[in-house]
N, C-alpha and C positions, 0 to 999 in steps of 0.2 A: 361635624356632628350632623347627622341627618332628622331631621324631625318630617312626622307624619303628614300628608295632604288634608288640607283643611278645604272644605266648601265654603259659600260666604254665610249658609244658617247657622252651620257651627261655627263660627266665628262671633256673628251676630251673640249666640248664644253664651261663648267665655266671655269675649271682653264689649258687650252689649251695654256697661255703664261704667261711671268713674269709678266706684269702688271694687267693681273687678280687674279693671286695666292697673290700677293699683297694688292691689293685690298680686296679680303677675308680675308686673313689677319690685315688688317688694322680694318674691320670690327668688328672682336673678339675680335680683342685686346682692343679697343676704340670704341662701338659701339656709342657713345654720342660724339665724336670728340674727338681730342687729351687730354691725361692730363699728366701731366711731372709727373713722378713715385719718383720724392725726392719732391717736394711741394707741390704737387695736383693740379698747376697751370691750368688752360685751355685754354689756348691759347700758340701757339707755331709757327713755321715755321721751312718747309726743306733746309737742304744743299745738293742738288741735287749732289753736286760732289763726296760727301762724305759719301753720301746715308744715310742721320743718320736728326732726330729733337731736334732744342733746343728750348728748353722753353723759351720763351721771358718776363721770370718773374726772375727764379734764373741761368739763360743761360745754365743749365745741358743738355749735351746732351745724346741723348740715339738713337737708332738704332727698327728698325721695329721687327728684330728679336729678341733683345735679353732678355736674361731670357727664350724665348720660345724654342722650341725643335730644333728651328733651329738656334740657338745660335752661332754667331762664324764663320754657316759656308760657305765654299768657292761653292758650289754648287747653281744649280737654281734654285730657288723655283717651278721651275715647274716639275724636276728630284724630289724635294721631297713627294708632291703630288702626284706625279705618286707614288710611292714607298708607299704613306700611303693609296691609293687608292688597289692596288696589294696586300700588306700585308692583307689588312680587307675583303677583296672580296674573297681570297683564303679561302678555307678551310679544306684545307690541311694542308697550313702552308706553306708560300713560304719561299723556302731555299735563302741563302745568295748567294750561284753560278746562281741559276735561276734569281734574282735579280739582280743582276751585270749586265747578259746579255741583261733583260727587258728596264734597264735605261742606259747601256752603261756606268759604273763607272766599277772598281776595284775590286773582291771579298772581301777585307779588307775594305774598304768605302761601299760597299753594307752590311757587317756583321757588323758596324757600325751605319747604319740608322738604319737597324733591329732592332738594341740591344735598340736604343733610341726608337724606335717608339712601342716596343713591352712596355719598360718600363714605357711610356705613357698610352699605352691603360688597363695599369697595374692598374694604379694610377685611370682611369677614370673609370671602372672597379669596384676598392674599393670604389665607393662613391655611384652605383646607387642601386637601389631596385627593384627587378623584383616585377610588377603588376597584379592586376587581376586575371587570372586564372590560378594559377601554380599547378604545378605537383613536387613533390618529392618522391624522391627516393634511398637507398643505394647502391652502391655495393662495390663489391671484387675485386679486380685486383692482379697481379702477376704469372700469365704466370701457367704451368698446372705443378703440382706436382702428388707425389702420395701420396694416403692416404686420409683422411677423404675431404670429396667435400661440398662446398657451405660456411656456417655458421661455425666458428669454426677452418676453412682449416690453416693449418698451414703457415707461409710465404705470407700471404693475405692481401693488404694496403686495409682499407674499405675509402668509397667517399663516399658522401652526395651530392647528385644531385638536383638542383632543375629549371625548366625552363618554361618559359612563354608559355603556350596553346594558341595560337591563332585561333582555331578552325582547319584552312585547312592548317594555318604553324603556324612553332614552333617562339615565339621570343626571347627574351633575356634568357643568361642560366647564373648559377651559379654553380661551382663544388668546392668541399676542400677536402683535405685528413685530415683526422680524425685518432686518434687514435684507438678509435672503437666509434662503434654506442648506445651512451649511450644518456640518458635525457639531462643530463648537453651541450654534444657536439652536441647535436641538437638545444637545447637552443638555444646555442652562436651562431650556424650557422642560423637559424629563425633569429636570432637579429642582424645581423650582412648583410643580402641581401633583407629581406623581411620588409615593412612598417607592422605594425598593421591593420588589420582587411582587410586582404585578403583572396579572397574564394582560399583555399588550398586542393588537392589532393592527399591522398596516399594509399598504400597498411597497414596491420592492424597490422605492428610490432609494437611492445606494446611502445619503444622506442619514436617511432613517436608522440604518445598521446602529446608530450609536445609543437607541433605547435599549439594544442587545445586551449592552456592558450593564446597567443597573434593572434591568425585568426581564420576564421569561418575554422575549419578543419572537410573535411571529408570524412573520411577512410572504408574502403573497400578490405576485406579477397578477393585478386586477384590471382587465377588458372595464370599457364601460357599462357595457351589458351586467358585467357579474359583480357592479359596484354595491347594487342592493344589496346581494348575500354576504359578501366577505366585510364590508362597512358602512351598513346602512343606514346605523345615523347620524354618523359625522358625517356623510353626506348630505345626507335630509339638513344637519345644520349649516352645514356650508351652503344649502342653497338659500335656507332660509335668514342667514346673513347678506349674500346678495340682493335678496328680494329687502331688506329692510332697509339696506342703503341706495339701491335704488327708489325707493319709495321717500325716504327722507333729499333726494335730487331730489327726484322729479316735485316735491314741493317746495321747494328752495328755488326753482324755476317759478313753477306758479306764482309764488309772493314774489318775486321779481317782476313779473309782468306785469303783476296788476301794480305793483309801484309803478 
């Protein structure tokens, strides 16, 4: 499911207090009105005091959060939307210390929403299928050795790249590391993010042939020069995957030294 770009004022503006964050809440959860999660019942009432609905069929009671991500906890709904808005909007990757400061929590409770909300967008994630006009692509990572380069390189994780061409922007992306780039693991990775009979883009490693059997694929012997036109942003993402691991080194360095 795709939903629309939100800025952070319109954000500010839906879920700006508890009883709106609620409210949204309330919406996803029971878009058809309340139903009690042990009978099916549909009709219920709140205990306001106690912040929680029973079912006015088998009296079970149940809470707005729970089972959901916010399960349990002691914070405001509107600290966690802030944090799940901040998380998705970074693309960098917001740390657990700059999160803390953002919503005024803990370093320990900010590296805890984290860890839930990343485990979230994990789950929701494995379920969708990039559309339309994708692009794929492999590559290589692990940092510069010496010895033979590209194809082959010793000490090299290969990735399977594939992400939605939107003409003037990029959309949804899919990456996995692979153990190499064969038929079989292209296969599973086609099958496993992509719907059947999608117009598909790649470069003409022989490999690749295998998106042919389930989408209209097609492939294209791409120079470096002409990588921008024929896959230009699963390039752009592959490089911007390299730059983000080399930047998580190189500070993994730094806090070594200074230990």
């Amino acid at each position: 499911m795709r939903v629309p770009e939100t800025n952070l004022l319109d954000w500010q503006k839906r879920y700006g207090t508890e009883e709106a964050c609620m409210q949204a809440l309330t919406q996803q959860r029971w878009p058809e009105g309340f139903r009690c999660p042990r009978c099916g019942h549909d009709h219920g009432y709140i205990i306001s005091t106690r912040h929680t609905y029973e079912c006015s069929k088998c009296h079970y009671q149940t809470s707005l959060t729970a089972g959901t991500l916010f399960h349990s906890t002691n914070l405001p709904l509107t600290k966690w939307f802030w944090a799940i808005y901040l998380t998705a909007s970074d693309k960098g990757g917001i740390s657990a210390a700059h999160l803390s400061k953002q919503i005024q929590v803990s370093w320990i409770t900010a590296y805890r929403i984290l860890r839930k909300i990343r485990i979230a967008m994990g789950h929701r994630d494995s379920i969708y299928r990039l559309q339309d006009l994708i692009e794929i692509d492999d590559a290589l990572v692990g940092g510069r050795r010496s010895g033979k380069r590209g194809r082959g390189a010793e000490g090299k994780t290969p990735v399977l790249v594939a992400i939605e061409n939107r003409s003037k922007r990029a959309g949804f992306i899919a990456m996995q590391q692979v153990c190499a780039v064969t038929h079989e693991t292209v296969a599973r990775f086609v099958q496993c993010h992509l719907p059947p009979g999608q117009l598909v883009r790649s470069d003409a490693l022989a490999s690749l042939t295998e998106i042919g059997k389930t989408q209209h694929h097609a492939a294209r012997v791409t120079p470096p020069d002409m990588a921008g036109e024929w896959l230009p942003w699963v390039h752009i993402a592959i490089g911007n995957l390299k730059a983000f691991l080399f930047a998580c080194l190189t500070h993994t360095q730094i806090k070594l030294k200074i230990v």
